[in-house]
N, C-alpha and C positions, 0 to 999 in steps of 0.2 A: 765362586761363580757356579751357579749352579748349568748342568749338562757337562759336553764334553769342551773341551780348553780350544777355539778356535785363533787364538791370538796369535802372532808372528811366527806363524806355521810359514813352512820350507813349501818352496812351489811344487805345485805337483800338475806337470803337462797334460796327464790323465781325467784330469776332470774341470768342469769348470762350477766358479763358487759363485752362485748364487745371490742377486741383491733385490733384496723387496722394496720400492719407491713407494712412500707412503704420502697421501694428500689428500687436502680436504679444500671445499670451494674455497677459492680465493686464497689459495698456496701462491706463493713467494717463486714466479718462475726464475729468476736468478738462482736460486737454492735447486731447483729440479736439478737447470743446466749444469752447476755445478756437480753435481752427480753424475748422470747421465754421460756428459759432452766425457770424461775423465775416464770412465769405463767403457765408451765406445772408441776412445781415442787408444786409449790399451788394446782393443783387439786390434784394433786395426796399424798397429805394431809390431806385435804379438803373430807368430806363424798358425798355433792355434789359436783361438780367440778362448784366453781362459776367463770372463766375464760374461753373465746373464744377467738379464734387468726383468721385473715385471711392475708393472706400475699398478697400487692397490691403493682401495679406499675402504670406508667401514661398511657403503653399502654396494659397491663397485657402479660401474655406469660413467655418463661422459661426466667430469668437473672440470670446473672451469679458471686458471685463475686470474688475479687480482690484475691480470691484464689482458684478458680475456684471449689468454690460447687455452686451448680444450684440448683433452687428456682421454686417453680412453683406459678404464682402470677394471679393474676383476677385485670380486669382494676377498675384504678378508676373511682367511676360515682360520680353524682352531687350530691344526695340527700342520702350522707351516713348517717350510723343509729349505727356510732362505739361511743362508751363513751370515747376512749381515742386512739392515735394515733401517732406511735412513726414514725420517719422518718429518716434511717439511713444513715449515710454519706458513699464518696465513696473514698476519698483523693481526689477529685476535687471539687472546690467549681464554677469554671465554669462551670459545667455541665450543661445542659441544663433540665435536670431533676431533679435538684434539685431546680430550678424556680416553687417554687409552692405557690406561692403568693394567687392566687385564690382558688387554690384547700382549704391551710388552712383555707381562708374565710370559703368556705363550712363544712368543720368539726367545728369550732368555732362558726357561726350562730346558726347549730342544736345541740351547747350544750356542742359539745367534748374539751376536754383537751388534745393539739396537743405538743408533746414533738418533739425539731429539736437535731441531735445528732451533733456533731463535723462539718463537714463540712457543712451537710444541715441549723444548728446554723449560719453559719460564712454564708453561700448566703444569709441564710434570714435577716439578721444584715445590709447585705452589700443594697440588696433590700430596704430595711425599714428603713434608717438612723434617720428618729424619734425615734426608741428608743432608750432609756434612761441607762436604767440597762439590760446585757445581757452577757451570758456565751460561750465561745468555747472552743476547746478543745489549752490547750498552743501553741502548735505548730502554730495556725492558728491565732494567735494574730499578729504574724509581718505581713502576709500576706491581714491584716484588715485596718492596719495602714500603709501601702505602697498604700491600695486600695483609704481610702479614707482621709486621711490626718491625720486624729484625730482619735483615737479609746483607751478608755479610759476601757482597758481591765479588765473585773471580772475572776476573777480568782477561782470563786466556783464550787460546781460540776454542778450545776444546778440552774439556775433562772426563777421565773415565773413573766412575765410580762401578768397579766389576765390570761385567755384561752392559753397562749401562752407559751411554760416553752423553752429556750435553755438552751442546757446540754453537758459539757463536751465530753462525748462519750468513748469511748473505756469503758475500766475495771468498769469506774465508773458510765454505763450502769445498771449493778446490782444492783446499791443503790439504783438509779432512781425507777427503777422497782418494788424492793422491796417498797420502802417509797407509790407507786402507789396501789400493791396489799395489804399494811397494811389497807388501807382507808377501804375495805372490809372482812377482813379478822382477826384476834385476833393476838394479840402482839407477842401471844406466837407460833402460827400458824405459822407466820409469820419468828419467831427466829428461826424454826424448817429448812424452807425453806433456810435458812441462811446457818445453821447448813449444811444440805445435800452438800449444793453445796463447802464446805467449806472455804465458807466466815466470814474471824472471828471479822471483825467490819463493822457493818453496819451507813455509814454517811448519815448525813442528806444534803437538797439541799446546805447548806451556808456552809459546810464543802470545804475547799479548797482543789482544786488540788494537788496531792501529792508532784509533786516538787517544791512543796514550805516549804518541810520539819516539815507541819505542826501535831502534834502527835494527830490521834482520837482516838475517842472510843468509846468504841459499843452503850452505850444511850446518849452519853455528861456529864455522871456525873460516878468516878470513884467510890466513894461508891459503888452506884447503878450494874456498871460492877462487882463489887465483891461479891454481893449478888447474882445476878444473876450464876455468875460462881458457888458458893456456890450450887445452886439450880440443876443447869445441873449435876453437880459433885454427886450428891445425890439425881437422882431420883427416884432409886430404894427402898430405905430408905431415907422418905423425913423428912429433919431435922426442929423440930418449928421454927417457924418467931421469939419466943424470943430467941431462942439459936443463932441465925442469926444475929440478931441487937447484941448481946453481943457481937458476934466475933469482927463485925464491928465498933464497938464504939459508937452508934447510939441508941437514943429513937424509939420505936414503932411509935411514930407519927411522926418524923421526914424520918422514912422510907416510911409511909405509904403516905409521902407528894411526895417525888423523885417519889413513883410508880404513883402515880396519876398524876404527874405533866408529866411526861416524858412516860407512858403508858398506860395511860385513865385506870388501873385497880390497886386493893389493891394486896399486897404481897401474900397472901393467893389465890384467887382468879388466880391470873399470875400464881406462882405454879402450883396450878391445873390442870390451861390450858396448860401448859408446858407440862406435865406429859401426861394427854390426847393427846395431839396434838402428842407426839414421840407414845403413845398406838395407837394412829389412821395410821400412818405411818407403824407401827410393824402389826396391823389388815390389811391394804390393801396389802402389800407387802411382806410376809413373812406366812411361811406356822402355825408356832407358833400357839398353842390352844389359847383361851379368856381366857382362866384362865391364862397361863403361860405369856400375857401379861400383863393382870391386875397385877400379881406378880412384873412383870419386871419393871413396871412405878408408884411401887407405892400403887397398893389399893390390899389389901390382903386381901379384904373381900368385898362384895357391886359392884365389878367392873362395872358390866352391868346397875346396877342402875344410877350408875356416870355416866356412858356414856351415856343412854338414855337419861338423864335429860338436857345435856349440848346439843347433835347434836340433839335431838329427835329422834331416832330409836337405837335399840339395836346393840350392836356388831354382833350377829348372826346375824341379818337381812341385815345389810349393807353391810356386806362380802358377804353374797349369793347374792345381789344386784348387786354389782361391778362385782362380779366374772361372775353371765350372758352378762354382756357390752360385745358386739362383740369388739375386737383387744385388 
């Protein structure tokens, strides 16, 4: 990959990362929202908002899409400075702006990770017939293989070839997305954002397209989904991790392996954040006292402490912080 490695980097509170939304008339607003609605729904989780969005086209100005809501976009230039970069399709794969061969150069040189959705996937596939392994969205598969003789169609939501990810598009925009804001953001943070939008399995990029009748599930392992469920089910009264492993059938250690394996954190730990992550949501968006939250998710004693110790800043102070942000 050429520039600096921005992949499953460790969050860092200090800054925020960067996404260039890229469209051309008669973009796929399903695809936007999918973007969009996942990193706005992350700040507003999130005590800092670590997500920035700019909406860009090739000649900037208002475009419109394919169901006429209008966008107000800034053009693209040479030396972006976006961490990641989604580009969404329009149902035309001829389009002439979706020829953006150069342009991805330019975000992939200075580092970024440029996601093509459905049909922007299927021009750049068609452009680049060197590669190898690459995703569209089904539909756009006959129209691959009438173009160029051969196309030897994946059928996952999303593949990354380097810097370079093509992705299904439509609905399964929101995995993408999310699987993108987890890289920064906690497991449980993250489930929360899920949760909101009411998304009730979250796939990963190798997760196939749906009509191919394949059955997912929210981490890949159904234990796992059932403890979990277990947890959401009982935040308000959180039940011990052994009373949890009993339900499930399962040793302490062989849970504690799924949560590590499949969530970079232990049982106890993901709880917590659980718990926090729905009290931080309950804190910014909801008129509820700190006390009455701390009740609601959980900590019947200590609230503020927990919470300082995990975001660094107290519940009272975050709220009066948010609450002066002009809009």
């Amino acid at each position: 990959m050429g520039g600096k490695n921005k992949l499953h980097l460790v969050s860092d509170t200090n800054r925020q990362w960067q996404f260039d939304i890229v469209v051309a008339d008669g973009f796929v607003l399903t695809e936007l929202a999918g973007v969009v609605d996942v990193i706005r729904l992350a700040n507003r989780v999130c005590p800092t908002p670590p997500f920035a969005w700019t909406y860009r086209s090739l000649s900037g100005g208002m475009i419109e899409s394919s169901s006429g809501a209008i966008v107000s976009t800034e053009r693209m230039i040479s030396q972006p400075n976006a961490d990641y970069v989604f580009v969404i399709g329009n149902a035309d794969p001829d389009c002439p702006d979706l020829a953006l061969g150069r342009k991805v150069s330019d975000y992939t040189f200075r580092g970024a990770q440029v996601f093509l959705l459905a049909e922007a996937a299927s021009r750049y596939i068609h452009d680049n017939g060197e590669i190898e392994t690459h995703t569209t969205h089904w539909e756009n598969s006959a129209f691959l293989r009438e173009r160029t003789g051969a196309f030897d169609a994946n059928f996952s939501i999303a593949t990354e070839n380097g810097p370079v990810v093509t992705c299904a598009g439509m609905g399964a925009t929101v995995d993408v997305t999310l699987e993108v804001i987890g890289r920064h953001i906690s497991g449980a943070a993250r489930m929360t954002v899920a949760d909101i939008l009411l998304h009730e399995k979250i796939r990963d990029f190798g997760s196939q397209q749906p009509f191919s009748g394949v059955k997912t599930t929210t981490t890949g392992d159904d234990k796992l989904d059932q403890c979990i469920k277990i947890m959401q089910a009982n935040v308000e009264d959180p039940v011990p991790i052994n009373e949890i492993v009993a339900a499930l059938g399962l040793s302490n250690r062989s849970l504690e392996r799924k949560f590590k394996t499949y969530l970079g954190a232990t049982p106890n730990t993901f709880y917590r954040e659980m718990r926090l992550a729905k009290a931080n949501n309950l804190l910014l968006n909801t008129t509820m006292s700190v006390r009455e939250i701390g009740l609601a998710c959980g900590f019947p004693n200590g609230f503020s402490a927990v919470y300082k110790s995990f975001y660094g800043i107290t519940p009272f102070v975050l709220r009066r912080q948010r609450r002066s942000l002009p809009g």
